[in-house]
mmCIF file of the N, C-alpha and C atoms, coordinates in Angstrom:
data_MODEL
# 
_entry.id   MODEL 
# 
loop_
_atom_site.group_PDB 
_atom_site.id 
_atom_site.type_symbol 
_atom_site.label_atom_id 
_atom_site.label_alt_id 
_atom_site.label_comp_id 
_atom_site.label_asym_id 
_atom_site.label_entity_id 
_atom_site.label_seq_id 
_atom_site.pdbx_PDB_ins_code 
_atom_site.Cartn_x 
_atom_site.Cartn_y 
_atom_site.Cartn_z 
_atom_site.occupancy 
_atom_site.B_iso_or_equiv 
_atom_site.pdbx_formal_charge 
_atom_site.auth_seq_id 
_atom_site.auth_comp_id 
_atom_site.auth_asym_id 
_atom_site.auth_atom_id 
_atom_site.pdbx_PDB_model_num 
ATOM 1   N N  . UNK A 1 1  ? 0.858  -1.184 0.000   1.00 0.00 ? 1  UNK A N  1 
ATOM 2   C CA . UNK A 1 1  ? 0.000  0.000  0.000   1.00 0.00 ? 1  UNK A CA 1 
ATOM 3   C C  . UNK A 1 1  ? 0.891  1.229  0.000   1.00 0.00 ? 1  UNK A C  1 
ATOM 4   N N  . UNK A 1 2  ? 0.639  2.155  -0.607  1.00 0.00 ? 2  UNK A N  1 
ATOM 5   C CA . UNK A 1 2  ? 0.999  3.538  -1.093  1.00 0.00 ? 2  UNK A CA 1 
ATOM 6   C C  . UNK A 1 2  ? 0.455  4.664  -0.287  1.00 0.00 ? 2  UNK A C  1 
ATOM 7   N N  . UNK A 1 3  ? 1.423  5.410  -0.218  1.00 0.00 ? 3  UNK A N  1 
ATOM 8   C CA . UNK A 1 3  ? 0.530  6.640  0.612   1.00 0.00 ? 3  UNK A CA 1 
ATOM 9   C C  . UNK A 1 3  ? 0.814  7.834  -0.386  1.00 0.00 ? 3  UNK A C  1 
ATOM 10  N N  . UNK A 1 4  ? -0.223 9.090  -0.773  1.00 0.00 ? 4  UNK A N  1 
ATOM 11  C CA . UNK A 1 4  ? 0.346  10.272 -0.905  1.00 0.00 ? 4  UNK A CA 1 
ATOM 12  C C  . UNK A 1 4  ? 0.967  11.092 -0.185  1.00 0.00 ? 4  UNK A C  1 
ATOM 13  N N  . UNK A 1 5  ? 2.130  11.474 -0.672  1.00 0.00 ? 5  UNK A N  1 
ATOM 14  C CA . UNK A 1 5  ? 3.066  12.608 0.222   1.00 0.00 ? 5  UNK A CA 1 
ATOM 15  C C  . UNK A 1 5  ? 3.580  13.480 -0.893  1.00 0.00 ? 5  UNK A C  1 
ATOM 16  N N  . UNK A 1 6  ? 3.394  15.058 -0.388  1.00 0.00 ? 6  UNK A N  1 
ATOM 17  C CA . UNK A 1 6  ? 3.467  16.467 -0.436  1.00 0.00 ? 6  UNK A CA 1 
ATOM 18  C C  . UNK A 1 6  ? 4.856  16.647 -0.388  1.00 0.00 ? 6  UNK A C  1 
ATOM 19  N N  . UNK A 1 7  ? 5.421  16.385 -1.794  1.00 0.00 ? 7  UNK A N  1 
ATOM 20  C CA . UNK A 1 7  ? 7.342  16.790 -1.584  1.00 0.00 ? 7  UNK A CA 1 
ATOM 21  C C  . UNK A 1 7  ? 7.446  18.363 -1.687  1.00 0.00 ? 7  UNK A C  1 
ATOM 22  N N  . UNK A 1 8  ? 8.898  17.778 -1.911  1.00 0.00 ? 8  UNK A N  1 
ATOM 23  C CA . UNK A 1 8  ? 9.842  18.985 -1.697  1.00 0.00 ? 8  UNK A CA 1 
ATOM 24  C C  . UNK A 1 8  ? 10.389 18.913 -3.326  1.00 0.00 ? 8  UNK A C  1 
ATOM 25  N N  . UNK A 1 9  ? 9.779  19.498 -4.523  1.00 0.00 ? 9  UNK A N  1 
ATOM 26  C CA . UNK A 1 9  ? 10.189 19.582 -5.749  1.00 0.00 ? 9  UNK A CA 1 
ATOM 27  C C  . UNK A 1 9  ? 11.228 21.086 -5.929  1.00 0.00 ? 9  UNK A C  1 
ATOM 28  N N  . UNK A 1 10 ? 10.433 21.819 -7.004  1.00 0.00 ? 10 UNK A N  1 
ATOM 29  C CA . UNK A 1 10 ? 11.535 22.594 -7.765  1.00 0.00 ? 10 UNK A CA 1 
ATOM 30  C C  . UNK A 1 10 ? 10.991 23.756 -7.267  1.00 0.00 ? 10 UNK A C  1 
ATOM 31  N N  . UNK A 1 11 ? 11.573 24.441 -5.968  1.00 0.00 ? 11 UNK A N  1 
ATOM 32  C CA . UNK A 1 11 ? 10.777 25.098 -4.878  1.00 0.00 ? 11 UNK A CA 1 
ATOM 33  C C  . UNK A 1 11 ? 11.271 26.878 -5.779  1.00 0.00 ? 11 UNK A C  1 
ATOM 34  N N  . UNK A 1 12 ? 12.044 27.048 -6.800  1.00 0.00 ? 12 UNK A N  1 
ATOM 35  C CA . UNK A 1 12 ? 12.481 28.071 -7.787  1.00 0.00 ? 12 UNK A CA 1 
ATOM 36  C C  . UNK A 1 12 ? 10.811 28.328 -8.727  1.00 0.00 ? 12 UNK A C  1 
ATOM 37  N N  . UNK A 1 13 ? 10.459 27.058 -9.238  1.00 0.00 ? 13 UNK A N  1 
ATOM 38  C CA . UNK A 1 13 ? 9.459  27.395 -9.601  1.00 0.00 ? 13 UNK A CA 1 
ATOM 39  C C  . UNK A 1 13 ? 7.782  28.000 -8.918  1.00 0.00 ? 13 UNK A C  1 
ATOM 40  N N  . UNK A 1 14 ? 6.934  29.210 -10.113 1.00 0.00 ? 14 UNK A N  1 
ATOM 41  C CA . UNK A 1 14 ? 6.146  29.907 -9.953  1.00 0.00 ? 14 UNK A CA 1 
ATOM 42  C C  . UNK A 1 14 ? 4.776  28.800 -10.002 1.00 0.00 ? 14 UNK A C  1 
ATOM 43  N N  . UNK A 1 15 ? 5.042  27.694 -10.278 1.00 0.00 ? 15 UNK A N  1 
ATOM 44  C CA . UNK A 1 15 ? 3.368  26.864 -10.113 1.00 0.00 ? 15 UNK A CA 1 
ATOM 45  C C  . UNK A 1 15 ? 3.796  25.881 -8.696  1.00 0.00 ? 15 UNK A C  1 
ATOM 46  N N  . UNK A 1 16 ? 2.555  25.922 -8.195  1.00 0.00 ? 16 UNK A N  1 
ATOM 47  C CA . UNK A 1 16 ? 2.375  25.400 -6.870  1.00 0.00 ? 16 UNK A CA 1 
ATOM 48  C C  . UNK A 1 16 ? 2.622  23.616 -6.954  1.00 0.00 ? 16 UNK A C  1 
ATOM 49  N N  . UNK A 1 17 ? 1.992  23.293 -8.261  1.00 0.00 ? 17 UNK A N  1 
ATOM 50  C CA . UNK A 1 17 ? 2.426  21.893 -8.379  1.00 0.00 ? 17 UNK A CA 1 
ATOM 51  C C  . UNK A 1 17 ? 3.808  21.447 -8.591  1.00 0.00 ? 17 UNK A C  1 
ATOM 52  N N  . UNK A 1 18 ? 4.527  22.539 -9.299  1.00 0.00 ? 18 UNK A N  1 
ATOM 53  C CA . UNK A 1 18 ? 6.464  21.785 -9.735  1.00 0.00 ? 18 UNK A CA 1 
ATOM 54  C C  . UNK A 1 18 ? 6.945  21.997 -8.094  1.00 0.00 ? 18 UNK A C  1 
ATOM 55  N N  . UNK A 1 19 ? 6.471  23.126 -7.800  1.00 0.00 ? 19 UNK A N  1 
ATOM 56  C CA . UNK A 1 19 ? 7.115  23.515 -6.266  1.00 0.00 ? 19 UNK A CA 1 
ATOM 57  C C  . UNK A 1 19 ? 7.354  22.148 -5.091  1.00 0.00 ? 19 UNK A C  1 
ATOM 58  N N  . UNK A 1 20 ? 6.027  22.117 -5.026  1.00 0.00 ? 20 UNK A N  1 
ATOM 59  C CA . UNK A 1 20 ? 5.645  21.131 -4.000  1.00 0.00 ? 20 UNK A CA 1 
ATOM 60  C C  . UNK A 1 20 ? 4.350  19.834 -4.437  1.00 0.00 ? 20 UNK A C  1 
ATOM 61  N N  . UNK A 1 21 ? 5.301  18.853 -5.622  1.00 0.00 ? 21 UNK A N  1 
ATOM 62  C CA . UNK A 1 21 ? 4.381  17.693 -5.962  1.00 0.00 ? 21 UNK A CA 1 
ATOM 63  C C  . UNK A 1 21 ? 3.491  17.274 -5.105  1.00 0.00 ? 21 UNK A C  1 
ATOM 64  N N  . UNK A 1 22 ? 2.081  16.345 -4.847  1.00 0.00 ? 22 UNK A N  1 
ATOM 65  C CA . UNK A 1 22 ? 1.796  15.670 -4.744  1.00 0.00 ? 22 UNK A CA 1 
ATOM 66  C C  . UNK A 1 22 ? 1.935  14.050 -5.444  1.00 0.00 ? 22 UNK A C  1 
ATOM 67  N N  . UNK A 1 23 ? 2.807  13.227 -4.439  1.00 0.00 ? 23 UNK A N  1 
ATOM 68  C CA . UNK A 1 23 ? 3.347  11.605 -5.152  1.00 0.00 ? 23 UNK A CA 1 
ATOM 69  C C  . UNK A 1 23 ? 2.489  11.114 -4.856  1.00 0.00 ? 23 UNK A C  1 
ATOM 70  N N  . UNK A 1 24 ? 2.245  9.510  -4.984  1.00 0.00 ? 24 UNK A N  1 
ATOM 71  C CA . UNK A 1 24 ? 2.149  8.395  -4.694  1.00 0.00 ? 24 UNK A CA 1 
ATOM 72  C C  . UNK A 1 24 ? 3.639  7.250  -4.476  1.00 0.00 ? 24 UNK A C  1 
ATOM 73  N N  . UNK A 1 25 ? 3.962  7.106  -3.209  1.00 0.00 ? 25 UNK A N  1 
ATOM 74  C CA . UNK A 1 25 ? 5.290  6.486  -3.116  1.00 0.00 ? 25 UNK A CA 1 
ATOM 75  C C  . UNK A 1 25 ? 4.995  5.189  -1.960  1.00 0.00 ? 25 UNK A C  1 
ATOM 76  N N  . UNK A 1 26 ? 5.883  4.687  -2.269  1.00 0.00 ? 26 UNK A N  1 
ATOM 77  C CA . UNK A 1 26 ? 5.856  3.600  -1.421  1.00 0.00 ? 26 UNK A CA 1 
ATOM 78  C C  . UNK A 1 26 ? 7.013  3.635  -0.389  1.00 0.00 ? 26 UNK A C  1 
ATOM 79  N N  . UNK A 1 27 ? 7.112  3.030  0.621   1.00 0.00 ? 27 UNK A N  1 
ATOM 80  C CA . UNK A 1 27 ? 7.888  3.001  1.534   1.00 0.00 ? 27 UNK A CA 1 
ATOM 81  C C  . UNK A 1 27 ? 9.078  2.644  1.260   1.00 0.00 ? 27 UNK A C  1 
ATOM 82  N N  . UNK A 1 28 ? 9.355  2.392  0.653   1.00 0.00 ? 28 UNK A N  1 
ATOM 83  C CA . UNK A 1 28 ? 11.017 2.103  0.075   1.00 0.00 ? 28 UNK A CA 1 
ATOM 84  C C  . UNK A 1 28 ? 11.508 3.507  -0.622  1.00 0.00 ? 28 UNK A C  1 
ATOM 85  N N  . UNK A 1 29 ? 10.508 3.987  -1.512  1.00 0.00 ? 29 UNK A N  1 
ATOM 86  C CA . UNK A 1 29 ? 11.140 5.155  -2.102  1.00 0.00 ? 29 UNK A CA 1 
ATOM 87  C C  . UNK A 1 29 ? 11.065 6.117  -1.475  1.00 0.00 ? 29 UNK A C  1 
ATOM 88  N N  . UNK A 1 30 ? 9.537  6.736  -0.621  1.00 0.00 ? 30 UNK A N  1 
ATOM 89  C CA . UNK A 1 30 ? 9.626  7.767  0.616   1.00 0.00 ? 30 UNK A CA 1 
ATOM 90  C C  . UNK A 1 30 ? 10.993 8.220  0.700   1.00 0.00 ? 30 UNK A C  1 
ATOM 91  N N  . UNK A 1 31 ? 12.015 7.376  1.309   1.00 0.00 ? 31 UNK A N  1 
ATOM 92  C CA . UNK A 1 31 ? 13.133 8.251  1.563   1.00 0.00 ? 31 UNK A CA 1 
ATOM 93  C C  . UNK A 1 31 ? 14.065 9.014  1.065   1.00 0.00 ? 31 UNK A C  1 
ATOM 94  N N  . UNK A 1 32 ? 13.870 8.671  -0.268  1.00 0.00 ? 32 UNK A N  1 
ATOM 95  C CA . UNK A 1 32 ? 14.320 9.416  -1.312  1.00 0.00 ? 32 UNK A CA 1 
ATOM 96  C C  . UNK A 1 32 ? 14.156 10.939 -1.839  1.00 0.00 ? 32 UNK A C  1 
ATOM 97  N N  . UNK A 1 33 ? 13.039 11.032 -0.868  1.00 0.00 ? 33 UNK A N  1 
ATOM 98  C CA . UNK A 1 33 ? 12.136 12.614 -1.223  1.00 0.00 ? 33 UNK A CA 1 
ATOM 99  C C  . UNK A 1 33 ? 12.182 13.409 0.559   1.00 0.00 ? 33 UNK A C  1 
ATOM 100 N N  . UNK A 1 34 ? 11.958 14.656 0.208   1.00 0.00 ? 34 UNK A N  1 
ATOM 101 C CA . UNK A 1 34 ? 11.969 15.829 1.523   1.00 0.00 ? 34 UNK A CA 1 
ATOM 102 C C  . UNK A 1 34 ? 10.195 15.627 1.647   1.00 0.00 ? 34 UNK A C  1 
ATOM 103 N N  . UNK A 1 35 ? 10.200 15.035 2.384   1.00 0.00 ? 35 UNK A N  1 
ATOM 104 C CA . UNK A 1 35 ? 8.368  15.184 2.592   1.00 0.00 ? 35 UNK A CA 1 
ATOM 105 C C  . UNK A 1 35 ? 7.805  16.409 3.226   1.00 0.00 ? 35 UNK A C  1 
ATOM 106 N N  . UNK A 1 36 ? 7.202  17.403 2.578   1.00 0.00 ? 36 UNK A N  1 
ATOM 107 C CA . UNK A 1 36 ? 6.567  18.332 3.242   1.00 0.00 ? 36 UNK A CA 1 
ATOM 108 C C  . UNK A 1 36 ? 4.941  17.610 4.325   1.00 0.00 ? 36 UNK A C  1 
ATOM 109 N N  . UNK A 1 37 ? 4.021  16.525 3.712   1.00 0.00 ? 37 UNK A N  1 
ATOM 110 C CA . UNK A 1 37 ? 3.045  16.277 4.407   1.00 0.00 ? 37 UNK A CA 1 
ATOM 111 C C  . UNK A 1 37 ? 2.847  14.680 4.347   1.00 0.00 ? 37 UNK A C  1 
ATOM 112 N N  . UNK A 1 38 ? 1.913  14.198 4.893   1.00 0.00 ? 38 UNK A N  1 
ATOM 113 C CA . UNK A 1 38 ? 1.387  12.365 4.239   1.00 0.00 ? 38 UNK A CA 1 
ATOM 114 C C  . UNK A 1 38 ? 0.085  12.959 4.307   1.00 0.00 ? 38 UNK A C  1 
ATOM 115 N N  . UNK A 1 39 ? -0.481 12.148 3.619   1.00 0.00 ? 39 UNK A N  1 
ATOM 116 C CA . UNK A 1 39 ? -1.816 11.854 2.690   1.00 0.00 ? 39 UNK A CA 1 
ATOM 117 C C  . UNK A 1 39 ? -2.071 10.637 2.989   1.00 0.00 ? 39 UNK A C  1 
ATOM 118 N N  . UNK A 1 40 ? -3.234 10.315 2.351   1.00 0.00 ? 40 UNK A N  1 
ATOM 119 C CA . UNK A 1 40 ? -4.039 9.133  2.195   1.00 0.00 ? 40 UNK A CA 1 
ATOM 120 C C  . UNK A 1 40 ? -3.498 7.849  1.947   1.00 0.00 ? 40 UNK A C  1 
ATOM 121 N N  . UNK A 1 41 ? -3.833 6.735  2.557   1.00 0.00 ? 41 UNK A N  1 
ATOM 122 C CA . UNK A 1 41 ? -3.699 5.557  1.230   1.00 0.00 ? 41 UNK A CA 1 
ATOM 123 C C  . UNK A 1 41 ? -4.210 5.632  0.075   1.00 0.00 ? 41 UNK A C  1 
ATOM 124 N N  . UNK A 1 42 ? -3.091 4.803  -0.669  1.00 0.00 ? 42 UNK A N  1 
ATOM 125 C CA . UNK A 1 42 ? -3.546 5.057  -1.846  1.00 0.00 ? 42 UNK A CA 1 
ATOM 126 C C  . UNK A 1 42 ? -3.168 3.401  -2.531  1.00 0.00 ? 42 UNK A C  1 
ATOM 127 N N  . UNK A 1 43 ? -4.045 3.355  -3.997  1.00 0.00 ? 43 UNK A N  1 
ATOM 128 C CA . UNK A 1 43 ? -3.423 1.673  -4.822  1.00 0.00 ? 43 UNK A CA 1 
ATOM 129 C C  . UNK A 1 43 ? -2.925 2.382  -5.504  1.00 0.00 ? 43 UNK A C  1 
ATOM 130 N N  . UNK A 1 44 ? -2.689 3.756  -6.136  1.00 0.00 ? 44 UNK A N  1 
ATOM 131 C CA . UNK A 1 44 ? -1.684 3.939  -6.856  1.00 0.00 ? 44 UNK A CA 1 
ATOM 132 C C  . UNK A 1 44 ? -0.573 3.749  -7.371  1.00 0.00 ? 44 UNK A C  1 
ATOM 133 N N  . UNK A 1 45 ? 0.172  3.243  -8.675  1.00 0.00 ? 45 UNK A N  1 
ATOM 134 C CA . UNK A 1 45 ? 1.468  3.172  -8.790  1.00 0.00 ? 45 UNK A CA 1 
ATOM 135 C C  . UNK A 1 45 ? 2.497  3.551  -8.099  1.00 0.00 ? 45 UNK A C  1 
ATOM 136 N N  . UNK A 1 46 ? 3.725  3.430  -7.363  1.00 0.00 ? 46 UNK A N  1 
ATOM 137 C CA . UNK A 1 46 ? 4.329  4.015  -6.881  1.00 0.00 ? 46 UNK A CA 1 
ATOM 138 C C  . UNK A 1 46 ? 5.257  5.309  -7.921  1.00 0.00 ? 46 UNK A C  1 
ATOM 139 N N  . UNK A 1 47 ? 4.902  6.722  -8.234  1.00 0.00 ? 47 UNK A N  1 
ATOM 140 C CA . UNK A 1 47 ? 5.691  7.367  -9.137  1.00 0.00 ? 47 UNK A CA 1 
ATOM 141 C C  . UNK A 1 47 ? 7.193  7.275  -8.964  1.00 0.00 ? 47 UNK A C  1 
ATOM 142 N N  . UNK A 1 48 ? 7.904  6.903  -8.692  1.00 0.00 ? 48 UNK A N  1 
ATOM 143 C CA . UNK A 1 48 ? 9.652  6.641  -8.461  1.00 0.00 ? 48 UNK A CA 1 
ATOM 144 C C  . UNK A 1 48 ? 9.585  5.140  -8.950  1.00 0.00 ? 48 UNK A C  1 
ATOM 145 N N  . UNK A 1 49 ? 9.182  3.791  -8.613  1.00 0.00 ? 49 UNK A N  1 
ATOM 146 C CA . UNK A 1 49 ? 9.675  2.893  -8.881  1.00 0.00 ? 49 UNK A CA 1 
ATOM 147 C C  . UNK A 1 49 ? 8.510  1.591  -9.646  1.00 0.00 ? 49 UNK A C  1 
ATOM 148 N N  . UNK A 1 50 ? 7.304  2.195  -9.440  1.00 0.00 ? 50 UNK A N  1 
ATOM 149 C CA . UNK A 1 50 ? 6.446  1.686  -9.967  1.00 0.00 ? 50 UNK A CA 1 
ATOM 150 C C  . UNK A 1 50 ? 5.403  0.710  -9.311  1.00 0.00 ? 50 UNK A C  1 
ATOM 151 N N  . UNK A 1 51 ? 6.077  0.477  -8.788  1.00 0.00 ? 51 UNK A N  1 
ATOM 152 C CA . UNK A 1 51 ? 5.260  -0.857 -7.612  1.00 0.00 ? 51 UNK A CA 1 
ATOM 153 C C  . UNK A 1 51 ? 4.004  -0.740 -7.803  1.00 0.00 ? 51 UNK A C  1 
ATOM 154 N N  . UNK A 1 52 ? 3.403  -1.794 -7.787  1.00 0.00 ? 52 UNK A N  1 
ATOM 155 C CA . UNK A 1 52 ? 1.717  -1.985 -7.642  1.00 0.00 ? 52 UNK A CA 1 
ATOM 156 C C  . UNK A 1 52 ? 1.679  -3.493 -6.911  1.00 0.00 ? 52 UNK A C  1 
ATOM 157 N N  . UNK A 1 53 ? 1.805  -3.044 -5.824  1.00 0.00 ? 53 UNK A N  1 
ATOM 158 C CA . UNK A 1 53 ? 1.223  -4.578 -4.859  1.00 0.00 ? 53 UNK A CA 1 
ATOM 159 C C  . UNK A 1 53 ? 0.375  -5.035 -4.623  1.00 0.00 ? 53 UNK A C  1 
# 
């Protein structure tokens, strides 16, 4: 299971989405990213590595 989390993107940019993505990640990749929040479960793909468990 997947959770959404609120990164830490391309914080230079003027749109709210490049700034601070909303992912779908899985616990392996999570750490890979600056998490600004967590979100929901989710079955979503994992966006970094793909996973669908």
């Amino acid at each position: 299971m997947r959770k959404h989390y609120t990164t830490e993107g391309d914080v230079n940019s003027k749109k709210q989405k490049e700034a601070y993505p909303v992912l779908a990640l899985c616990d392996k990749c999570v750490s890979n990213y600056i998490v600004i929040s967590e979100g929901n479960r989710t079955y979503d793909r994992c966006a970094k590595c793909g996973a669908d468990d």
